[in-house]
C-alpha positions in Angstrom: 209.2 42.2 125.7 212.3 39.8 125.9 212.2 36.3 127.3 215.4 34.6 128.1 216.7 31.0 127.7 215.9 30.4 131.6 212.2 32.0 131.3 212.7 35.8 132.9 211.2 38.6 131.0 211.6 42.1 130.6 209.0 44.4 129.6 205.6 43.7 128.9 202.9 43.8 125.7 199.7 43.7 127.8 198.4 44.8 131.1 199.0 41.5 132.2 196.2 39.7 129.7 199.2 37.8 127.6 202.2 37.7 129.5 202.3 34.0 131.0 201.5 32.4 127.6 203.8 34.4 125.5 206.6 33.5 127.3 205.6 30.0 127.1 205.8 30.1 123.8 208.9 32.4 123.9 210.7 29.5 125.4 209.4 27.2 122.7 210.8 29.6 120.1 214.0 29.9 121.4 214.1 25.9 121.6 213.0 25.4 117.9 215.0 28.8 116.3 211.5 28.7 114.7 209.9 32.4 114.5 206.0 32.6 115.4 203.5 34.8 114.9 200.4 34.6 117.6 196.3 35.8 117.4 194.6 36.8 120.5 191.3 37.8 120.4 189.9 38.9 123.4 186.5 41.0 122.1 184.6 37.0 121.6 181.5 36.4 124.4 183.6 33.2 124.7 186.3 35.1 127.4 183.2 35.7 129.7 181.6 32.6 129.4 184.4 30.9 130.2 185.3 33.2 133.4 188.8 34.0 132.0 188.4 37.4 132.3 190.8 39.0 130.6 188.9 42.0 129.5 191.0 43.9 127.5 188.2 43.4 125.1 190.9 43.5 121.9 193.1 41.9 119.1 196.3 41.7 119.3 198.6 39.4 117.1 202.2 39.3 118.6 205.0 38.1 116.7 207.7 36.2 118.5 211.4 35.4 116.8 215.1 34.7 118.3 217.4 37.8 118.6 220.8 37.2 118.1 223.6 39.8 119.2 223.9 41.4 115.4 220.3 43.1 116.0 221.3 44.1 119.7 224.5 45.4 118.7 223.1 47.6 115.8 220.5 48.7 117.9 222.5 49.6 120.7 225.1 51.8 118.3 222.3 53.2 116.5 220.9 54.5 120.1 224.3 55.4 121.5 225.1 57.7 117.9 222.3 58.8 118.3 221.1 57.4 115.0 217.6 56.5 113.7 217.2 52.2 112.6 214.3 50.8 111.1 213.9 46.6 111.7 211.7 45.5 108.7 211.0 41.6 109.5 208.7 39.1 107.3 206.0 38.5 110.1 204.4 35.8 107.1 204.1 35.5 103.7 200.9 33.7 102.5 202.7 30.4 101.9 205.2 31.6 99.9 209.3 31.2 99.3 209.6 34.4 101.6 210.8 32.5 104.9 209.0 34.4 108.4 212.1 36.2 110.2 213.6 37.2 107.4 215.2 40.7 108.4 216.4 44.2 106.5 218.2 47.3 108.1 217.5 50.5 107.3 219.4 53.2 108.2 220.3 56.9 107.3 223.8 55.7 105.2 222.4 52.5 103.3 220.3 49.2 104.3 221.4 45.6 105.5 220.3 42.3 104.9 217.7 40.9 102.9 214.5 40.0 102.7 214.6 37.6 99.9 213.2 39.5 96.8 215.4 42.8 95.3 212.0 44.4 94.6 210.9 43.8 98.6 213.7 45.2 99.6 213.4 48.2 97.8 209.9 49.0 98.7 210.1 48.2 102.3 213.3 50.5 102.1 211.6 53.6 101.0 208.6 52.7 103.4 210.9 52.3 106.4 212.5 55.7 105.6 209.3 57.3 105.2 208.2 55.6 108.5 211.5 56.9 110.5 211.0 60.1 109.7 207.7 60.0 111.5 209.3 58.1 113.7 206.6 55.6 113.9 206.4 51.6 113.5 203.6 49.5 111.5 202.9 46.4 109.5 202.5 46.8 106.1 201.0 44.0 103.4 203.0 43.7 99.9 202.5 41.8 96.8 204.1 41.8 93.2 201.8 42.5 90.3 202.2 42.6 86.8 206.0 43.2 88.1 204.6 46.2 89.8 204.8 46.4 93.9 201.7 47.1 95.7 201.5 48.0 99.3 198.5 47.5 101.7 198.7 49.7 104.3 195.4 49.9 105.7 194.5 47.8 109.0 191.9 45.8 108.2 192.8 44.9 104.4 196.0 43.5 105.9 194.1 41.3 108.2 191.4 40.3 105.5 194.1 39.5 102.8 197.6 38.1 104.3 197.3 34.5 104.0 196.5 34.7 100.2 199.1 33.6 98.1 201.8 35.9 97.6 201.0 38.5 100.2 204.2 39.4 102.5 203.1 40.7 105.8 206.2 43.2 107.0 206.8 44.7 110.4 208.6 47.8 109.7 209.9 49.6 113.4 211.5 52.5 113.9 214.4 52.3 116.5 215.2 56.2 117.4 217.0 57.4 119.9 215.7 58.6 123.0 214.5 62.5 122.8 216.1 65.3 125.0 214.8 67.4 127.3 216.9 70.2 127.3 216.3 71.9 130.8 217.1 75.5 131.9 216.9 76.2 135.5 217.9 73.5 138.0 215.7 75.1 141.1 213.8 72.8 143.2 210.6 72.2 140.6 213.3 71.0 138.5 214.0 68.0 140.1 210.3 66.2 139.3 210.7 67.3 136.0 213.9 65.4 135.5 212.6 62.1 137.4 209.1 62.3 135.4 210.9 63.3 131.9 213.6 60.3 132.5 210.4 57.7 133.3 208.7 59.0 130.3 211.8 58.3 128.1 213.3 61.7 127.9 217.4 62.0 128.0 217.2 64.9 130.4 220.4 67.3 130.1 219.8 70.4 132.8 221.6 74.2 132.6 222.2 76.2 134.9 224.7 79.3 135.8 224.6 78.9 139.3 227.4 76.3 140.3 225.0 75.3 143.9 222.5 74.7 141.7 224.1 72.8 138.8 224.8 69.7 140.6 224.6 66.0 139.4 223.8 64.8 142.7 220.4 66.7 142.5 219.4 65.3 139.9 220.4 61.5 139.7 218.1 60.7 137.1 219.5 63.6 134.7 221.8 62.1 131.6 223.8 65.6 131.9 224.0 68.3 134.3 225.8 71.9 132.6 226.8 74.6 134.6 226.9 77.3 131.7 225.4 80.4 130.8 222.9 80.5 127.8 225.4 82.0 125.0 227.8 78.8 126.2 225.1 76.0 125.9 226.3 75.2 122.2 229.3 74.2 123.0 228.0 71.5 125.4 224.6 70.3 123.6 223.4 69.9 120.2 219.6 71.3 119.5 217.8 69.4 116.8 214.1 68.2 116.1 214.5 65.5 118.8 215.2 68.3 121.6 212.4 69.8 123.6 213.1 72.8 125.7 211.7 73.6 128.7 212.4 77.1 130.3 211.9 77.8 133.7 214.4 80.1 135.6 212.0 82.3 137.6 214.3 84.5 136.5 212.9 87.0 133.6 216.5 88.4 132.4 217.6 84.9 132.4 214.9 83.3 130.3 215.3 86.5 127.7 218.7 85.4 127.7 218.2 81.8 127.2 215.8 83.1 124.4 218.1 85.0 122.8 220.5 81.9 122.7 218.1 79.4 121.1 215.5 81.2 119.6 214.7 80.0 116.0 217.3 76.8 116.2 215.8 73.3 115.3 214.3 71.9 118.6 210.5 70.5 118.3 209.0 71.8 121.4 209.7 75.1 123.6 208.0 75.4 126.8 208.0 78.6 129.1 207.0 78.4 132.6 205.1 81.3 133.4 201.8 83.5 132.9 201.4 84.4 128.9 201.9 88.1 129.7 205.3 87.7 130.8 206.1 85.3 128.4 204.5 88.1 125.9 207.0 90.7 127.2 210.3 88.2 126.6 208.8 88.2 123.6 208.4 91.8 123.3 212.1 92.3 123.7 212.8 90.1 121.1 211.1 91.4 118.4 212.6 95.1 119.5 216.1 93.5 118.9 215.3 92.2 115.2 214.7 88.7 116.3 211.7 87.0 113.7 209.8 85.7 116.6 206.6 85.6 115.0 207.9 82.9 112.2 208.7 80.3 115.0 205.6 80.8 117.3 204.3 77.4 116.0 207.1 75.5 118.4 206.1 77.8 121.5 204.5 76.2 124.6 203.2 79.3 127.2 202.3 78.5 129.5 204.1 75.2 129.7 202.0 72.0 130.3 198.8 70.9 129.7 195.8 72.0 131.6 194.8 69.6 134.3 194.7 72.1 137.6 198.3 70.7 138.3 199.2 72.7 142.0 202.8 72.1 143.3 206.0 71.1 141.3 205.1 67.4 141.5 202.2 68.1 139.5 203.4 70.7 136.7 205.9 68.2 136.3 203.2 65.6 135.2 201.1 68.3 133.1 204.8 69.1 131.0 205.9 66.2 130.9 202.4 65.0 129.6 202.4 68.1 127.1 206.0 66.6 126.0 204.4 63.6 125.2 201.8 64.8 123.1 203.5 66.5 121.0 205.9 63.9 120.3 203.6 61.5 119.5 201.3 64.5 117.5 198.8 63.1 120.1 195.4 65.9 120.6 196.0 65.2 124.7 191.9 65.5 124.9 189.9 63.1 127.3 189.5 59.5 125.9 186.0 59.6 127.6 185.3 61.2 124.1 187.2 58.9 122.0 184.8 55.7 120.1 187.2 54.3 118.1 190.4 51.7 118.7 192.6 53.3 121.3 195.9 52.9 120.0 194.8 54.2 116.3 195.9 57.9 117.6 193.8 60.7 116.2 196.9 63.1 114.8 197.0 66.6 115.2 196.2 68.5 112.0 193.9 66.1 110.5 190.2 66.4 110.7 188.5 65.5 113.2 186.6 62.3 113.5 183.6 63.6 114.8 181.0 60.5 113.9 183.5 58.4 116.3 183.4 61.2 119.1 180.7 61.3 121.8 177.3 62.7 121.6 175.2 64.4 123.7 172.3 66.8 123.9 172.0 69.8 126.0 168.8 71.2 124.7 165.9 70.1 122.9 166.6 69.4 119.4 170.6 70.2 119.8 173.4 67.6 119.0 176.8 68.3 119.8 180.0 66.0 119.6 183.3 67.7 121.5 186.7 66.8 120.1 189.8 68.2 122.5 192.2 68.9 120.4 195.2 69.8 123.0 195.7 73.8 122.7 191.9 74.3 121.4 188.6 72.3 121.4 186.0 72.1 118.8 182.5 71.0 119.3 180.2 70.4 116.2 176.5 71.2 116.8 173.7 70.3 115.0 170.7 72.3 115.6 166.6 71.5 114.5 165.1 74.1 113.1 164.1 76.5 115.9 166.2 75.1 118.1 167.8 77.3 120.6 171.2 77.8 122.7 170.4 80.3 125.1 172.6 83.0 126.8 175.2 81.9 128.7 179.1 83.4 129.6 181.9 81.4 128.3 186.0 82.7 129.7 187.6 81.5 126.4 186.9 83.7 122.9 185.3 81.1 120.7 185.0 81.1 116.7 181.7 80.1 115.4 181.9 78.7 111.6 178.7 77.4 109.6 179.0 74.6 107.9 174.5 73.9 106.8 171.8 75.8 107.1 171.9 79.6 108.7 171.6 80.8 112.7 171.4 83.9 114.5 174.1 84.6 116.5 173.6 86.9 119.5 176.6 88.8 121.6 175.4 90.3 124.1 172.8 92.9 122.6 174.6 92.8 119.0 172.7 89.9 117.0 173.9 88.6 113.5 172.4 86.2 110.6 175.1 83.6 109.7 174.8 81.3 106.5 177.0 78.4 105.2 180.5 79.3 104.9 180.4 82.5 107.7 182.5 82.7 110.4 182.2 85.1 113.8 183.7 85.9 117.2 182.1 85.6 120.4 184.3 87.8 122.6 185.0 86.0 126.4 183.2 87.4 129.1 180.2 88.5 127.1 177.1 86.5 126.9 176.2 84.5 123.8 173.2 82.3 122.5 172.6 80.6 119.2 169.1 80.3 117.6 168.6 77.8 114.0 166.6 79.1 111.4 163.5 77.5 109.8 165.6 74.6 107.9 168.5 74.0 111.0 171.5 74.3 111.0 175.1 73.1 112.1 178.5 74.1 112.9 181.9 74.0 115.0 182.5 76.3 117.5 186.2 76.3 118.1 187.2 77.2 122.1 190.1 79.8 121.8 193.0 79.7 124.5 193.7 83.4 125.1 197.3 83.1 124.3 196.9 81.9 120.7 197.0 85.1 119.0 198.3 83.0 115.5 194.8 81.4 114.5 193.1 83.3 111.5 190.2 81.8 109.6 190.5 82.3 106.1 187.6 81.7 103.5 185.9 82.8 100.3 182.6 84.4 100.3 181.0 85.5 96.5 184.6 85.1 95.2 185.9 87.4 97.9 188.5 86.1 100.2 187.9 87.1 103.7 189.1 87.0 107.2 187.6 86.6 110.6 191.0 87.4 112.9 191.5 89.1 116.7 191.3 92.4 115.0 187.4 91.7 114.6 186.6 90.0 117.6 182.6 90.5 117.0 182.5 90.8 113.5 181.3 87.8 111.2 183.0 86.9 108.2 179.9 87.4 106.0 177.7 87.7 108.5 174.0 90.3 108.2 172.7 92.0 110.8 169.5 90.2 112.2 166.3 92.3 112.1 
């Protein structure tokens, strides 16, 4: 958010809860030259009782300091280079020599500035880098001891401990450049696409080969719009890990072009509009040309777009776009209804999940179940009393059963199986399923399968016996015994 000497601001921190007295004291800032940092906490009874109503039910500290042009001109080159910047800025330092708004550049060819200590800026330097290249921002604590720097990084130990003496609260933020959706296929559905994406953040560039599509005034909110053919797009545009490609042609000769053009190069993201069994023949071609498509399956997105019943190109737009989003941020893009914990601490994909802070439920008697979307799967952890019972139902997706405690018996339609801690089994889609607990309980994640991710293989050990429990044994457990 910037404030201005004559009191108009730009952006926003809140919904609305913080604005007004911010800028108050924006103004005031400005006036003194005097950096400030601000508490708000808006979780006390106190905002009820006395009617504010702000209800954003939250902390938030907010840190306000004068910007001359030397930080608006190295963030606007950085940007324009397209460049990566971190802005590490002493937010307060526990009463010490260390004065608030003291400010350090990091960049990818060196660092600017100071912060007042040669041992500060070193650390903070190697904790911006490592920051950038997650491209994420956050306040770290830091101290000298024994002539050894020690870094608090950890949310609440920062809060509890930065007015002691010595401690150096640091904002370190990452100042990338905006990401690029690289777009082939400027037909109609293209055009949301290229207003959502530019809202969203996205420096859209569009390709097409046909010159009455490939026009700028279609697309006003497009960065770039190429009329080229596939094999000529890298002459006009550089693909790196900040570009995300979206394909969407119509046209299955020209997306197995576009393939073959790009296939394997650095971009994060690679979305495919389109059923998974046509995308599964582009594919198919290819392989049968030599391409290694199965070592770059990891960055492939088809069907493009998250799930959310999206009908019409308006609406796809919003379920890639949102997709996009997601995976930049390494967001899970499940349903906060299930999420119990802060908001803004984002549960990353890859790590495991939080299932104490998730929901719970209980569909049957003596069954617990938490359900954590994780984007292109969901996993639900049961836990079952003994005897409990899941009975027959249908499910569309395959789903992978793994046992964590305890042992179950795992029926598939009239095929039934004993599973113990550490087994694994398919239950085919379509076929009807039910999960019984033995005499001591038992629990475990059942993993929802997309149909189109044919990668996932669960690997464990068994008796010192490394096994598998893959598509090629859809009904087989990993260790399972038949039930009698």
């Amino acid at each position: 958010m910037l404030v201005d000497e004559d009191g108009r601001a730009c952006g926003a921190i809140s919904g609305g809860c913080l604005e007004s007295e911010v800028r108050e004291a924006a103004l005031e800032v400005l006036r003194s030259g005097q950096p400030r940092l601000m508490h708000f906490d808006m979780s006390a009874d106190d905002d009820l009782v006395w009617g504010l109503g702000l209800g954003c039910n939250g902390r938030i500290d907010v840190f306000l300091e004068p910007v001359d042009r030397g930080y608006l001109n190295r963030v606007r080159r950085a940007r324009e280079e397209g460049r990566r910047l971190a802005a590490a800025v002493v937010v307060s330092a526990g009463g010490g020599s260390i004065p608030a708004g003291s400010r350090l550049y990091v960049g990818e060819d060196g660092i600017e500035g100071t912060l007042g200590e040669a041992w500060l800026d070193r650390q903070v330097a190697a904790d911006a880098r490592e920051l950038m290249s997650r491209g994420e921002s956050r306040s770290y604590l830091y101290r000298l001891e024994n002539g050894v720097p020690v870094v608090e990084r950890d949310r609440q130990t920062l809060l509890a401990r930065r007015d002691e003496p010595g401690q150096v609260q640091v904002f370190l933020e990452t100042i990338a450049p905006p990401p690029v959706l690289l777009l082939f296929g400027a037909g109609h559905d293209a055009v949301p696409l290229t207003e959502v994406a530019a809202q969203a953040g996205f420096r859209v560039v569009v390709v097409d080969s046909r010159p009455a599509f490939a026009q700028s005034h279609r697309f006003p909110r497009a960065h770039r719009v190429i009329c080229a053919y596939p094999e000529e797009v890298p002459a006009h545009v550089t693909v790196d890990a900040d570009t995300y490609v979206v394909v969407m042609t119509h046209n299955f000769h020209h997306d197995t072009a576009i393939l073959r053009a790009i296939w394997g190069q650095a971009y994060r993201y690679l979305g495919i509009l389109g059923p998974w069994e046509r995308t599964e023949k582009i594919l198919g071609v290819l392989r049968a040309e030599g391409f290694p498509v199965d070592e770059h399956l990891d960055r492939l997105y088809a069907p493009v777009g998250l799930d959310i019943g999206a009908e019409g190109p308006e609406q796809i737009a919003v379920a890639i776009v949102a997709e996009l989003l997601a995976v930049r941020r390494g967001a899970n893009a499940g349903f906060l209804r299930f999420r119990r914990g802060p908001l803004h601490e984002m549960h990353r994909a890859g790590q495991p999940a939080p299932w104490a802070a998730l929901a719970e439920d209980s569909p049957y008697p003596g069954v617990r179940r938490r359900r954590f979307d994780g984007g292109q799967f969901t996993a639900v952890r049961y836990e079952f009393a003994p005897g409990a019972r899941f009975p027959l139902h249908h499910h569309p997706e395959e789903q992978l059963v793994i046992v964590e405690t305890g042992d179950l018996i795992l029926q598939n339609g009239d095929e039934t199986a004993r599973l113990r801690a550490g087994d694994a089994a398919w239950t085919p889609s379509g076929v009807p399923h039910g999960i019984t607990a033995g005499p001591a309980g038992a629990a475990f994640v059942n993993i929802v399968v997309p149909r189109r991710q044919h990668d996932i293989r669960v690997v464990g050990e068994a008796g010192g016996e490394r096994r598998a429990a893959s598509r090629e044994l859809p009904q087989q457990a990993v260790r399972g015994e038949p039930a009698q």
